[in-house]
N, C-alpha and C positions, 0 to 999 in steps of 0.2 A: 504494500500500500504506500504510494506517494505521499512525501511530507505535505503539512499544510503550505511551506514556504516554493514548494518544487512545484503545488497544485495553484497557486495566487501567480507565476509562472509561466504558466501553461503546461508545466514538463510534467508527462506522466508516464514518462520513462519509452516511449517510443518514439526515440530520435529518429530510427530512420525512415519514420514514415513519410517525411515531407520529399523522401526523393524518388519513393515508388513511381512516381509519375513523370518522372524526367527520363530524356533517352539522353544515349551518350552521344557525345562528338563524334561526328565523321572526319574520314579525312578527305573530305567534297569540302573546298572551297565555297562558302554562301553565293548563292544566287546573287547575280548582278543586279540593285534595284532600277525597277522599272522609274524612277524617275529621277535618274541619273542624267544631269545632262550633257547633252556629247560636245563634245571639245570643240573649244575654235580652231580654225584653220589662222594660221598666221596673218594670212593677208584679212582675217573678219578681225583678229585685233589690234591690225593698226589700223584697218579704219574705226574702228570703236575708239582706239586713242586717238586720232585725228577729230572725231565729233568730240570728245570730253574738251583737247585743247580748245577747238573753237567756242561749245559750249562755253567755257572759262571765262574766255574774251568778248564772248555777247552778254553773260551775265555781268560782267564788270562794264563793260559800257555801258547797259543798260541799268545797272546800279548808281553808277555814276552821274550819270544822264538826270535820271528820275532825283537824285539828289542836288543835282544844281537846279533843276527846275523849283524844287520844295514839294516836291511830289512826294510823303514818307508814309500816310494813311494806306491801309490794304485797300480801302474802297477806291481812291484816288487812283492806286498801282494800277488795280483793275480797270478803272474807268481809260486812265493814256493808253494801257494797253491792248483796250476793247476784250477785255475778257471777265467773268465773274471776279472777285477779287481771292476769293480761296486760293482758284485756277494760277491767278498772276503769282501771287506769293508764294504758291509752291514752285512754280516755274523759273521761279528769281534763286530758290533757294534750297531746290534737292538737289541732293549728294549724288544719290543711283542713278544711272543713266538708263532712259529710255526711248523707245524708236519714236520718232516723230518729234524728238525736246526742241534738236538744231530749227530744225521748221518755224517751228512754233518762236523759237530768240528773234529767227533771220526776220520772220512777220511783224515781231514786238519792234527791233532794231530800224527796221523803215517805215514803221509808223511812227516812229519818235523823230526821225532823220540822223538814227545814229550809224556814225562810218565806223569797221570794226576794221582792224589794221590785221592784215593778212599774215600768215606762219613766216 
């Protein structure tokens, strides 16, 4: 009969029962996960670096821009920029790149009349 202290525990003396139900390791390498994603080719990450640098250089002129005008309000940002203002201030201020961002600066950049100085 288990002690009081071994039964407050849980231990009543049938350690190994929690491993009845496990199989052992093969030696099969795990399955590749289905949502693994496949590798860039070289040439997809420098143009991915080529959009981040440019990205860069259209958020800082257009940072800049909007700041010498005294453009600083999100609604303000949005309204020069002709977009909701959430939209604009994310668009001024995410880190991850995504397809269609360059687009979206180059549209913001000649609506305002800003020239963005080339690589």
């Amino acid at each position: 009969m288990p002690s009081a202290a071994a039964s407050r525990r849980g231990d009543t003396g049938q350690r190994g029962d929690y491993l009845t139900g496990m199989s052992q390791p093969s030696d099969q390498p795990p399955p590749a996960s289905p949502s693994e994603k496949p590798k860039m080719s070289a040439e997809e990450r420098r143009a991915r670096q080529t959009d981040r640098l440019i990205m860069i250089r259209l958020r800082m002129a257009i940072s800049q821009e909007l700041a010498d005008q005294g453009i600083i309000k999100p609604a303000a940002i949005g309204e020069a920029l002709g977009m909701p203002a959430a939209e604009a201030t994310t668009l001024l201020t995410r880190r991850q790149w995504r397809e269609g961002d360059v687009a979206l600066l180059e549209a913001a950049a000649a609506r305002l009349g800003v020239q963005v100085p080339g690589p």
